[in-house]
PAZA-667749 format. One line per 2 residues: number of its first residue (from 1); their letters; for each residue x, y, z of C-alpha. Coordinates in nm, 4 decimals. Example, Ala and Ser with C-alpha at 12.3 -4.5 7.8 and 13.67 -1.06 7.14 Angstrom:
1	as	1.2300,-0.4500,0.7800; 1.3670,-0.1060,0.7140
This chain:
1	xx	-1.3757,-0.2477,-7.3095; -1.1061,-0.0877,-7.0982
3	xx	-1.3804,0.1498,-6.9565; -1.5964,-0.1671,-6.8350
5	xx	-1.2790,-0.3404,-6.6603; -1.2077,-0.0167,-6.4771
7	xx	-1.5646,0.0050,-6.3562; -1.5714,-0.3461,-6.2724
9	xx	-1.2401,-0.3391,-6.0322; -1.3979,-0.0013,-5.8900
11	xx	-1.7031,-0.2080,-5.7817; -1.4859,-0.4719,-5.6626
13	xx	-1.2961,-0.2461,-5.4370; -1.5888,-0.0626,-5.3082
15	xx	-1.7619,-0.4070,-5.1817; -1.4096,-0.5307,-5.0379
17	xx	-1.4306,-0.2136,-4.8483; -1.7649,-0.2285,-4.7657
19	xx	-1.6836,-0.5514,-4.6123; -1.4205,-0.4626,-4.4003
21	xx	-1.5854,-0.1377,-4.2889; -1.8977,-0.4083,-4.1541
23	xx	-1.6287,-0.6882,-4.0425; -1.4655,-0.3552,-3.8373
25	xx	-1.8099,-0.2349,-3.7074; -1.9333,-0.5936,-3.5852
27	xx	-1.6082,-0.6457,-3.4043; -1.6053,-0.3146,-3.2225
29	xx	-1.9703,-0.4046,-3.1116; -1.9542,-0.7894,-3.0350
31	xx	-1.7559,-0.7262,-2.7826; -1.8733,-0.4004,-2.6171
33	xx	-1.6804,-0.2560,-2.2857; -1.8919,-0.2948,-1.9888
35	xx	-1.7976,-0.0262,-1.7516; -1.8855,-0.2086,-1.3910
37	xx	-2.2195,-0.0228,-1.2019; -2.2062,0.2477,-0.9186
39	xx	-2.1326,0.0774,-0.5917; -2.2909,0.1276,-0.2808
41	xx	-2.1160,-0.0161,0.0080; -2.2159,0.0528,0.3855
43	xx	-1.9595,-0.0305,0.7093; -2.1544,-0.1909,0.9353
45	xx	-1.9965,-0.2030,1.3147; -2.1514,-0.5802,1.3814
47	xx	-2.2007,-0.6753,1.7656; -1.9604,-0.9101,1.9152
49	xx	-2.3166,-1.0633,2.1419; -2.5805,-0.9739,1.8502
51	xx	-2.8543,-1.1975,1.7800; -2.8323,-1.3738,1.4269
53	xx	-3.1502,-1.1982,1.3859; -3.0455,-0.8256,1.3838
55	xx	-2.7873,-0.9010,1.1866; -3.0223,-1.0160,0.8785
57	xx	-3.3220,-0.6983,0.9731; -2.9774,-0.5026,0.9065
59	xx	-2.8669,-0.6947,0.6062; -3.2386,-0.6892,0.4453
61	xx	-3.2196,-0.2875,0.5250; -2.9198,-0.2481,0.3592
63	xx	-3.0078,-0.4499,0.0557; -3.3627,-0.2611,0.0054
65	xx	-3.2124,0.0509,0.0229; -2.9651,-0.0580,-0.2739
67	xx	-2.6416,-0.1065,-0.0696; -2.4272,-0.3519,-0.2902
69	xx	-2.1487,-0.4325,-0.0467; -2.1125,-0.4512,0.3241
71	xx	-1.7998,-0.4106,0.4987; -1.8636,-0.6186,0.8202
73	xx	-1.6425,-0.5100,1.1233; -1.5041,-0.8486,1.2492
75	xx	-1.2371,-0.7781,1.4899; -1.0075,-0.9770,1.2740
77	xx	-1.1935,-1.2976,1.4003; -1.2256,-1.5496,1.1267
79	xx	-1.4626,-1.7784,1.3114; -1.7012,-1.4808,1.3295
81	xx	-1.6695,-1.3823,1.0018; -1.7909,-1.7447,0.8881
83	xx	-2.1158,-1.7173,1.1052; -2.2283,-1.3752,0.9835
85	xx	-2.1266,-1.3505,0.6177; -2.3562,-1.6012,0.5170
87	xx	-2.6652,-1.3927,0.6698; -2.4937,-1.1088,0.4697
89	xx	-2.4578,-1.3108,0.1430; -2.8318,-1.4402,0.1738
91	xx	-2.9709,-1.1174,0.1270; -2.7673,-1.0538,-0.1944
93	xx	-2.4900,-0.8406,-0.0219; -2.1817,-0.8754,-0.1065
95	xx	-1.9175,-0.8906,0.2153; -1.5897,-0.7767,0.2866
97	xx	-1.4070,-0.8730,0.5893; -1.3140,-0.5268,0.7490
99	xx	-1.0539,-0.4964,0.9959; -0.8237,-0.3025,1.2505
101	xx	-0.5055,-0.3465,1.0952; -0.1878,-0.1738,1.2665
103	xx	-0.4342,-0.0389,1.5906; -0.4844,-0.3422,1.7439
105	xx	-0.6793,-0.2465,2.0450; -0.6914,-0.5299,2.3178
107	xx	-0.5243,-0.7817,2.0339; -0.4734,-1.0680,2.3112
109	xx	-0.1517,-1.1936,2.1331; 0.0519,-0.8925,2.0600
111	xx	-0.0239,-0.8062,2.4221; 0.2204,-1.0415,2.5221
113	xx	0.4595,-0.8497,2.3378; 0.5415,-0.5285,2.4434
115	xx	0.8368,-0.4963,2.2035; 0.5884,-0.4816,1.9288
117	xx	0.4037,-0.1763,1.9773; 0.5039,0.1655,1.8391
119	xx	0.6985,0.3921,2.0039; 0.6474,0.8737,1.9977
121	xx	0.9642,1.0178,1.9724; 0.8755,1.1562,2.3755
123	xx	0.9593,0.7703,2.4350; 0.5896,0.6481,2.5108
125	xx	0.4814,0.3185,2.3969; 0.1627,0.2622,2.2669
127	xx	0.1301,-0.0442,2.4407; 0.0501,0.1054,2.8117
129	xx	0.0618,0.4781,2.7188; -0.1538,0.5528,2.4466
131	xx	-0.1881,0.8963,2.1942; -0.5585,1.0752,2.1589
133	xx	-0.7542,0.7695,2.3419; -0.7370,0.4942,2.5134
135	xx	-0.7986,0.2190,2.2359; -0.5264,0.3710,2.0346
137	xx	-0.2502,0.0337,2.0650; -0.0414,0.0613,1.7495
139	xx	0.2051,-0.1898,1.6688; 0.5268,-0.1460,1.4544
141	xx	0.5347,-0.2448,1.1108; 0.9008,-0.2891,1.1110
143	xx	0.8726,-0.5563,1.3986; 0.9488,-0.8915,1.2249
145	xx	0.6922,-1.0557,1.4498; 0.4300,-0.8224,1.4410
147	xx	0.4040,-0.7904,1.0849; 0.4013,-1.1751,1.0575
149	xx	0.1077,-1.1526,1.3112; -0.0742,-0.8959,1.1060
151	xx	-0.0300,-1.0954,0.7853; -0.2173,-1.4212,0.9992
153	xx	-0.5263,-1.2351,1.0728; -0.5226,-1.1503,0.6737
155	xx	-0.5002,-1.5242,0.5922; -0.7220,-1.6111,0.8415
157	xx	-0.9912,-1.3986,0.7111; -0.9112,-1.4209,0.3695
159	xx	-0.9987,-1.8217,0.3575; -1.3368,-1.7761,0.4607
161	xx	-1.5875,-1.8804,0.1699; -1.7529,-1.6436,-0.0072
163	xx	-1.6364,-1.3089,0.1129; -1.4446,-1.0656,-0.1666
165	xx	-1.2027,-0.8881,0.0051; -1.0181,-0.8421,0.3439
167	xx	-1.0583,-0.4774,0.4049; -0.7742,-0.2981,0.6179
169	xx	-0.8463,0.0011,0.8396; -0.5958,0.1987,1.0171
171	xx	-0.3388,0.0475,0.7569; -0.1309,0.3726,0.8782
173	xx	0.0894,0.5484,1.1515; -0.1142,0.7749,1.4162
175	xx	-0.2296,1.0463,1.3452; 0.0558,1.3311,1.3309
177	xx	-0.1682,1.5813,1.2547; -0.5248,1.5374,1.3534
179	xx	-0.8210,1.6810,1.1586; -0.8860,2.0475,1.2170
181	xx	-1.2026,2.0081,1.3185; -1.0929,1.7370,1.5676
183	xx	-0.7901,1.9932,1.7535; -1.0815,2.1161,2.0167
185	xx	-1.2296,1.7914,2.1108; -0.8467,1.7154,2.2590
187	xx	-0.7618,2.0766,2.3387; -0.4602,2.0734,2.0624
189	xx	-0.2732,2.3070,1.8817; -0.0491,2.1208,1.5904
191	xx	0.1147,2.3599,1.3902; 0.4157,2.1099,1.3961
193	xx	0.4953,1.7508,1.4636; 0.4834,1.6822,1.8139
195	xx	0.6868,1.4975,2.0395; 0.4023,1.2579,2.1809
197	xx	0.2238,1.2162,1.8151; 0.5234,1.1361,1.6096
199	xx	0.5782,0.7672,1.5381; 0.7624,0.4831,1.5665
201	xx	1.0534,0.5017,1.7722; 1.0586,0.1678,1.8739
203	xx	1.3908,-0.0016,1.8741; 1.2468,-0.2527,1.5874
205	xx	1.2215,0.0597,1.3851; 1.5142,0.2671,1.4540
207	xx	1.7474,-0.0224,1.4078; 1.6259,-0.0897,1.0940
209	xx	1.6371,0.2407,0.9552; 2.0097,0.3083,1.0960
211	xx	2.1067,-0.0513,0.9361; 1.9508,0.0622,0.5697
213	xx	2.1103,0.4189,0.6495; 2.3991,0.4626,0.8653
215	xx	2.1853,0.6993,1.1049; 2.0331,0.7240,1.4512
217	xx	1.7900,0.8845,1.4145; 1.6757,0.9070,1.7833
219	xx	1.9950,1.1110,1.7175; 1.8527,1.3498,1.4704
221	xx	1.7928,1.7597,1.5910; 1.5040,1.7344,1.4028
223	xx	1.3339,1.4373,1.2425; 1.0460,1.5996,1.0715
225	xx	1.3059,1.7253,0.7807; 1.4856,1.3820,0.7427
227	xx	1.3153,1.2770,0.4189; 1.4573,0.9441,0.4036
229	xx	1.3156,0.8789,0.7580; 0.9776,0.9952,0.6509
231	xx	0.9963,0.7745,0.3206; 1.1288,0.4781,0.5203
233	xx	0.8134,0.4947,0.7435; 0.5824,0.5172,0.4169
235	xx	0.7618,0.2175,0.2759; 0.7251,0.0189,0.5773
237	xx	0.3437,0.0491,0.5483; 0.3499,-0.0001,0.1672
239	xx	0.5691,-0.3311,0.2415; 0.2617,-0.4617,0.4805
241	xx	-0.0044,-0.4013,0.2464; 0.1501,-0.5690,-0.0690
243	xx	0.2099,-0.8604,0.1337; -0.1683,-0.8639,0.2631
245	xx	-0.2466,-0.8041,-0.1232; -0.0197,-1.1414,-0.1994
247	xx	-0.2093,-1.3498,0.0839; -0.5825,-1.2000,-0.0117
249	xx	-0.5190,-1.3115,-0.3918; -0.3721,-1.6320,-0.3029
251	xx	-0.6765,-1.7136,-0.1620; -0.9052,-1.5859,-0.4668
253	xx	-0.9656,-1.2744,-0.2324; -0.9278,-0.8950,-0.3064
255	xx	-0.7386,-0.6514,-0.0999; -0.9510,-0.3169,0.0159
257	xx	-0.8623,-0.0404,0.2299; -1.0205,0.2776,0.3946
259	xx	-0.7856,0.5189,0.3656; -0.7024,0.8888,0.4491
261	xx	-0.8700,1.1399,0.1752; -0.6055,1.1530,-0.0908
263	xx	-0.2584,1.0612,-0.1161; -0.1003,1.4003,-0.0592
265	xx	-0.3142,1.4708,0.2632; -0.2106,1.0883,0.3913
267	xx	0.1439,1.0934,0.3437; 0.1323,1.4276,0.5438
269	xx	-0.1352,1.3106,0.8405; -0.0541,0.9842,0.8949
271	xx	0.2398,0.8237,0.6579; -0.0125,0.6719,0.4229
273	xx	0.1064,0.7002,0.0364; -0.1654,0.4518,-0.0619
275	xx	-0.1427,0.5153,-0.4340; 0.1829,0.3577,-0.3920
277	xx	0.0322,0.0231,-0.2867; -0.0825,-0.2654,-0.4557
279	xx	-0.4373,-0.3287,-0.3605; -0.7875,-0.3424,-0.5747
281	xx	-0.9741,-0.0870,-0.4274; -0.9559,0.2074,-0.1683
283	xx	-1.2165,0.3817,0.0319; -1.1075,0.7537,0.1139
285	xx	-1.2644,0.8424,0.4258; -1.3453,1.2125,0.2879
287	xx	-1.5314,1.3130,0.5879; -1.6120,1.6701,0.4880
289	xx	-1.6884,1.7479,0.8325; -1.4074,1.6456,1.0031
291	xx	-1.2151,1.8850,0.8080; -1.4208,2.1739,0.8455
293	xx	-1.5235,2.1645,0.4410; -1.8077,2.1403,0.2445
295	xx	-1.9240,1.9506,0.0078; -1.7346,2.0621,-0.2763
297	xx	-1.4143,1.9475,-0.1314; -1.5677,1.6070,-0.1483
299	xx	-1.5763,1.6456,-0.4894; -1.2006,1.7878,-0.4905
301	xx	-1.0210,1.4935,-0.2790; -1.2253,1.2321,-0.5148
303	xx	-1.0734,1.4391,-0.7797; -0.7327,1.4042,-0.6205
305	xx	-0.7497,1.0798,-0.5343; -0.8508,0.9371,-0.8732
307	xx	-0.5679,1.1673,-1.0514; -0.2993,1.0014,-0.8188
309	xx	-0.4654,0.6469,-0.9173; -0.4682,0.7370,-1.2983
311	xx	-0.1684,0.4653,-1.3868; -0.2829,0.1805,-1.1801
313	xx	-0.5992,-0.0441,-1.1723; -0.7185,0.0852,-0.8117
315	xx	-1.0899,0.1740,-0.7783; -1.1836,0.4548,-0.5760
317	xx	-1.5103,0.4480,-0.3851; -1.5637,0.7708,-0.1634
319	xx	-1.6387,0.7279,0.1574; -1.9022,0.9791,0.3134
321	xx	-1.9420,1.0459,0.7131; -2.3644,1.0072,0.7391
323	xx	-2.4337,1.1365,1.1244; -2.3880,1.5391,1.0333
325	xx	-2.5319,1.5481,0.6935; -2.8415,1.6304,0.6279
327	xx	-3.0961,1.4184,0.4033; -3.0509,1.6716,0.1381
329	xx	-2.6618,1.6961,0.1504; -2.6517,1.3400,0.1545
331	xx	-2.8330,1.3490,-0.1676; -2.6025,1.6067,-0.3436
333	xx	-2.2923,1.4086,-0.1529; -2.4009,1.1052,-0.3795
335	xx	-2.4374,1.2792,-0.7262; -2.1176,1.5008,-0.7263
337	xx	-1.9417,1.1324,-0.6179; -2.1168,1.0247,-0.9296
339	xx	-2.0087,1.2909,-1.1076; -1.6312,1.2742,-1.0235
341	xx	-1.5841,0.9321,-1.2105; -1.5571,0.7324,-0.9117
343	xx	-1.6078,0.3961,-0.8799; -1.8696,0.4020,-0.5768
345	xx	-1.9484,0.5305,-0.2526; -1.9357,0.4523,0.0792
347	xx	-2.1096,0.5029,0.4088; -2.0126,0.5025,0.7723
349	xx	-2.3073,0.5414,1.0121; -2.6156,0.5928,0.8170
351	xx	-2.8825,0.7378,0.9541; -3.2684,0.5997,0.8871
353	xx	-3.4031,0.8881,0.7073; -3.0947,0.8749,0.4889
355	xx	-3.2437,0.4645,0.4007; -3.4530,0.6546,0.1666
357	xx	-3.2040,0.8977,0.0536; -2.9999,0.6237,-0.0613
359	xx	-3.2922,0.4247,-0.2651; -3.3594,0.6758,-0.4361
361	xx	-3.0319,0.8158,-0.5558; -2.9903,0.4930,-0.7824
């Protein structure tokens, strides 16, 4: 008798864990994690004059070719935006609202304020004396004014219906140290920070940094080594881009940015820490070519890039500079992006035999 009781809680047990083994198993796959699909987004440099036509032949030749998102170029003008997103969204794109964030270049308002504009430590303002070229017109985050002006053209953009994000460009300081394989096109030599690249020494800016730390540092025998001046200027960009990031979501928007290659690189080029800012998604502008690398350091700076975004919910999406690349580099460009874990990819000035490239990479 005491044998068949044993036996009988030993079959009892077994189903109860038989049971819970199957309750365990149809839980874990009821609710499967979706991981989101390789994007394909394109910037596309839309024509202030441009027939509503060309924009949808270039819309319907992005969306054949499997582009998923389009970052349209709108000059921070929310009234265009609303006219050409629509052609955009029609053909199944989805549109971001890309713009010029601290270059403002021929920005009508801020022209009326000198005061605004970033100063070089050589004393030239960018607003009548401009670094590298002409449409280089910088304005000072720390300017009270100018920030809140930035922060308008966000929330302008950011209530048009039916884009997903406002996308910030040159969210950044200019370039201290150019690309190396940009130093011949301007006849340069930077194997230090120069006078007439090294920003902002506008009066907006060095007051505020003297008020949060006792110094001058127009003052300074040599700025370059003053780390809290160098961190002040990375926080001053991080401060503008969280606030964009609180406008965008108030609006049910996202917050996206193109960005230098990794954070490391950025901080050092052009005072952009970016995995230090809140923001959805970034697009590294790892433009192989620019640098004077191939494309295995594309695959290095996604690397490095998605390493210093391990904590946070950031996506990366590599960008990728089309005009020097081959059809077949392109190709390889897109799998070893694939391959890095990345969350997309992105293209700036595609060519039409890479149209095809693209398709079929999917």
């Amino acid at each position: 008798m005491k044998h068949n009781i044993y036996l009988i809680i030993i079959t009892l047990l077994f189903v109860v864990s038989c049971t819970q083994q199957k309750k365990e198993t149809i839980t874990q796959t009821d609710n499967p994690v979706v991981e989101a699909p390789f994007k394909y987004w394109a910037w596309y440099g839309a024509g202030a004059n441009v027939a509503d036509s060309i924009h949808r032949n270039q819309f319907k030749k992005y969306a054949s070719a499997g582009i998923d998102a389009v970052l349209i170029d709108t000059r921070a003008d929310a009234d265009y935006l609303s006219k050409v997103a629509p052609l955009a969204i029609k053909e199944g794109l989805e549109v971001h609202a890309w713009m010029f964030t601290m270059n403002r270049p021929g920005d009508t308002i801020a022209l009326k304020h000198p005061d605004w504009y970033m100063v070089s430590r050589s004393g030239k303002s960018c607003f009548d004396d401009r670094p590298y070229v002409d449409y280089y017109q910088w304005l000072s985050p720390s300017h009270p004014e100018a920030r809140k002006h930035i922060w308008s053209l966000v929330e302008g953009l950011a209530k048009v219906e039916g884009i997903k994000s406002v996308h910030l460009d040159y969210i950044r300081y200019p370039d201290v140290f150019l690309p190396v394989g940009l130093l011949p096109k301007y006849n340069l030599v930077q194997n230090e920070e120069l006078p007439d690249f090294d920003f902002d020494y506008s009066m907006a800016s060095v007051d505020k940094f003297k008020k949060l730390f006792g110094k001058d540092i127009t003052q300074a025998e040599v700025p370059a080594i003053d780390i809290e001046w160098k961190q002040f200027r990375l926080n001053e960009i991080k401060a503008l881009v969280d606030g964009a990031y609180d406008i965008a979501h108030k609006h049910g928007k996202d917050l996206t940015a193109a960005v230098f290659p990794y954070p490391e690189m950025a901080d050092h080029m052009v005072r952009q820490r970016w995995d230090k800012w809140n923001i959805d998604a970034v697009l590294p502008m790892i433009y192989n070519n620019f640098y004077n690398e191939g494309l295995d350091w594309v695959e290095f700076a996604t690397k490095q890039g998605l390493t210093d975004l391990k904590a946070k919910q950031t996506q990366l999406h590599t960008g990728l500079y089309l005009p020097e690349m081959t059809d077949d580099e392109l190709s390889k460009a897109i799998a070893i992006v694939k391959k890095t874990g990345a969350s997309g990819v992105a293209f700036f000035d595609i060519q039409e035999s890479h149209f095809e490239v693209i398709k079929a990479s999917h």
